[in-house]
C-alpha positions as a LaTeX table, in Angstrom:
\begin{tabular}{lrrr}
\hline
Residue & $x$ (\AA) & $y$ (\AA) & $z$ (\AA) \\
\hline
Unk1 & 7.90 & $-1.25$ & 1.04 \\
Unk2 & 8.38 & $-4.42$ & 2.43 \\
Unk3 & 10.21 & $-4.87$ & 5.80 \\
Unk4 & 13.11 & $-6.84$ & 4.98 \\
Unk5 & 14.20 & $-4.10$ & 2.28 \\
Unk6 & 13.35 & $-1.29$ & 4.80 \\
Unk7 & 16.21 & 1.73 & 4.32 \\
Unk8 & 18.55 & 2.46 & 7.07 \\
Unk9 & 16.81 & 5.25 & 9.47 \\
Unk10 & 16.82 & 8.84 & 7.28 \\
Unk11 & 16.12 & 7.10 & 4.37 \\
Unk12 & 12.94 & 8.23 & 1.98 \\
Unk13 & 11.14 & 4.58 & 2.16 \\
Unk14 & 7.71 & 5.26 & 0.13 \\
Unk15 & 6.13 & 7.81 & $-1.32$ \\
Unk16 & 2.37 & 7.45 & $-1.60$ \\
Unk17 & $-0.47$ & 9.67 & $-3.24$ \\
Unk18 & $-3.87$ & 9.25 & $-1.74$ \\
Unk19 & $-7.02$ & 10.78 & $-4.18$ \\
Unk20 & $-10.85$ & 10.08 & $-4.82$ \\
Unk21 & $-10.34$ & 8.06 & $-7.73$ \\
Unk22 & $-6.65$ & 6.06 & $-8.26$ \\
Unk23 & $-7.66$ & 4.56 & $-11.52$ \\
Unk24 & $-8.07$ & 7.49 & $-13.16$ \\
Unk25 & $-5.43$ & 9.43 & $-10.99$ \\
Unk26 & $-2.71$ & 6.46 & $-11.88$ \\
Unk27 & $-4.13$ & 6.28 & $-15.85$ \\
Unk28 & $-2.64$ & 10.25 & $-15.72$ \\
Unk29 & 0.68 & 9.39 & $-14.63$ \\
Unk30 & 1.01 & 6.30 & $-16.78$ \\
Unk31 & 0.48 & 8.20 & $-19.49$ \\
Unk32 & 2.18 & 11.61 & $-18.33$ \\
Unk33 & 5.04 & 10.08 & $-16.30$ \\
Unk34 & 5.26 & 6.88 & $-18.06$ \\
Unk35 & 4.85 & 4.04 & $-14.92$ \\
Unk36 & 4.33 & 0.90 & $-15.01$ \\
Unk37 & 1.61 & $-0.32$ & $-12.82$ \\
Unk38 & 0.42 & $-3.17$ & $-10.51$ \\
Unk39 & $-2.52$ & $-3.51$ & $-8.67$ \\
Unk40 & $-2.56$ & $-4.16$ & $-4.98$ \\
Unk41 & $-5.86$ & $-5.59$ & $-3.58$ \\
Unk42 & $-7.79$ & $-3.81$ & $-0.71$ \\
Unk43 & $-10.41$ & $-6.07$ & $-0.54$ \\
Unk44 & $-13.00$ & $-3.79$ & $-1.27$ \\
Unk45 & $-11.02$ & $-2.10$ & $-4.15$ \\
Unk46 & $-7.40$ & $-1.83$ & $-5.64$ \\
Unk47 & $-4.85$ & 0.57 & $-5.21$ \\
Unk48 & $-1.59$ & 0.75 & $-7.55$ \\
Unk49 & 2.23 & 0.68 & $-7.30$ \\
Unk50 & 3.72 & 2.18 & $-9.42$ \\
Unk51 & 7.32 & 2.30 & $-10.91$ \\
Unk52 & 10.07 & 2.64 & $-13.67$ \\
Unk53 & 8.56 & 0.46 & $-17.22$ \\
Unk54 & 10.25 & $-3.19$ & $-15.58$ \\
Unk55 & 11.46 & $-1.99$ & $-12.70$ \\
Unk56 & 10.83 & $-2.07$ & $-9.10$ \\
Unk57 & 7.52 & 0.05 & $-7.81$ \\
Unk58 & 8.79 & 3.63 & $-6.43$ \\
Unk59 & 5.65 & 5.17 & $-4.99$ \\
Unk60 & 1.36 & 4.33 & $-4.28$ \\
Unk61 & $-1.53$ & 5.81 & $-5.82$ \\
Unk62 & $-4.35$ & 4.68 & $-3.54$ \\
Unk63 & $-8.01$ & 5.54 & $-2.79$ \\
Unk64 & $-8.62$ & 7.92 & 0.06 \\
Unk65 & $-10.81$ & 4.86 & 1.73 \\
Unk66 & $-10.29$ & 3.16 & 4.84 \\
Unk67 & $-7.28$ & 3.73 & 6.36 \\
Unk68 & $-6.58$ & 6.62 & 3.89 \\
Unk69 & $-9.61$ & 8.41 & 3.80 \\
Unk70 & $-9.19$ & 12.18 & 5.01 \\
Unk71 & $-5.60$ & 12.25 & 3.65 \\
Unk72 & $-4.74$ & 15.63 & 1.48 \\
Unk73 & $-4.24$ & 14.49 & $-2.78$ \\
Unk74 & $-0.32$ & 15.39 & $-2.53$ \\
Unk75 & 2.41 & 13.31 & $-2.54$ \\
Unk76 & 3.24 & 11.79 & 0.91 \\
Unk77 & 6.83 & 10.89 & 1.41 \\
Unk78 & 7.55 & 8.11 & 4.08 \\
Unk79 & 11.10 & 8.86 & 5.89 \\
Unk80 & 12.49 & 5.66 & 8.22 \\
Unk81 & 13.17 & 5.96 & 11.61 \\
Unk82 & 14.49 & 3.25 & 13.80 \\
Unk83 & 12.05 & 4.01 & 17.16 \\
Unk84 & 7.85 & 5.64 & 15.92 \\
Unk85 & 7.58 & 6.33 & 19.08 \\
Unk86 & 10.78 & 8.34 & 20.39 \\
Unk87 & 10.49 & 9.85 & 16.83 \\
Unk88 & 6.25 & 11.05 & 17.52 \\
Unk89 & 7.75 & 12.16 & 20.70 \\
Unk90 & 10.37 & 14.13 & 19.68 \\
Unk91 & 8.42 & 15.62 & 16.81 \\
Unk92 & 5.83 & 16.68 & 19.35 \\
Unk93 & 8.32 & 17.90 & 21.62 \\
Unk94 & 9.88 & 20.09 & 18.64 \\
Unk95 & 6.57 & 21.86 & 17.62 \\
Unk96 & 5.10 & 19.40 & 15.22 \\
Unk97 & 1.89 & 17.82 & 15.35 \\
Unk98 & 0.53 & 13.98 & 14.62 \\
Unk99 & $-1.96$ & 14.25 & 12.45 \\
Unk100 & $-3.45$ & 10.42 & 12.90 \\
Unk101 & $-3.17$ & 7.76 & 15.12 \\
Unk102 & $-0.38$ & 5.08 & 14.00 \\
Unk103 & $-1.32$ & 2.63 & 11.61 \\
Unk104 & 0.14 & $-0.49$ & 11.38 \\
Unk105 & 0.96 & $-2.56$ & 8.63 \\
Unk106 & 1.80 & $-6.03$ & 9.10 \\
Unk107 & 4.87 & $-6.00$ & 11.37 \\
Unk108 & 5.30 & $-2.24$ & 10.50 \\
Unk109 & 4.08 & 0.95 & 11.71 \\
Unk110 & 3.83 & 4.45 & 10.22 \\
Unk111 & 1.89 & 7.82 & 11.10 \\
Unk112 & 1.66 & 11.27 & 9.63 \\
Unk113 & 2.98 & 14.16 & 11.22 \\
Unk114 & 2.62 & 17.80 & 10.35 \\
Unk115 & 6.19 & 20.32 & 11.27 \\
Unk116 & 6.41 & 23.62 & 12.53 \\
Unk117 & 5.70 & 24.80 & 9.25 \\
Unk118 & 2.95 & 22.66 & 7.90 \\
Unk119 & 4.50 & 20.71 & 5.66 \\
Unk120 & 3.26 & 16.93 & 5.86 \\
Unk121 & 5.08 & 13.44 & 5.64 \\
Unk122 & 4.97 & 9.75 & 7.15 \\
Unk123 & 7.26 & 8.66 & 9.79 \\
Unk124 & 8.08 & 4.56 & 8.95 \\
Unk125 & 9.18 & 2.02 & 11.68 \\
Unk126 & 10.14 & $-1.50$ & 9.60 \\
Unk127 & 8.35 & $-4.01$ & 11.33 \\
\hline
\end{tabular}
């Protein structure tokens, strides 16, 4: 998700799944789900976009390194929010946990949160 196509706050911006191996994780859904793919350098590997056969990408299948290493192998969905912080506030505030410290990247920054009930997702800030 790039900035300057960032939803309007509420939105679902991303969806990202984060596993051991991506190559082999993205060949399944290629062939299962039939995606088109694209790889996205890491420097010290590649992670994949992944989309509609010539359309634009829809969701990630990356390597739990880095940045993503200790992430759970489910889908992550990103929602937008205009403010991170008054949204990690209030999600604190509400019984919800932050589960990592925010990342950034480029001008925008996301972290994952946890809710009362455990379920898991990213808040996204456009940059």
């Amino acid at each position: 998700m790039t900035d300057a196509a960032a939803p309007p706050p509420g939105s679902i911006g991303w969806v990202d799944l984060t596993v051991a191996d991506a190559e082999e994780v993205r060949e399944f859904y290629r062939q299962v789900v039939g995606f088109d793919t694209m790889a996205v350098d890491m420097g010290t590997h590649k992670d994949w976009c992944v989309g509609p056969a010539g359309g634009d990408p829809v969701a990630g299948i990356c390597h739990a390194r880095g940045g993503n290493a200790g992430l759970a192998p489910v889908w992550l969905v990103y929602f937008v929010v205009a403010d991170l912080d008054v949204s990690l506030a209030s999600c604190r505030e509400r019984g919800g946990e932050v589960l990592a410290p925010v990342r950034q990247m480029g001008k925008a920054r996301y972290a994952v949160v946890r809710d009362p009930a455990g379920a898991a997702c990213a808040l996204y800030q456009a940059g």
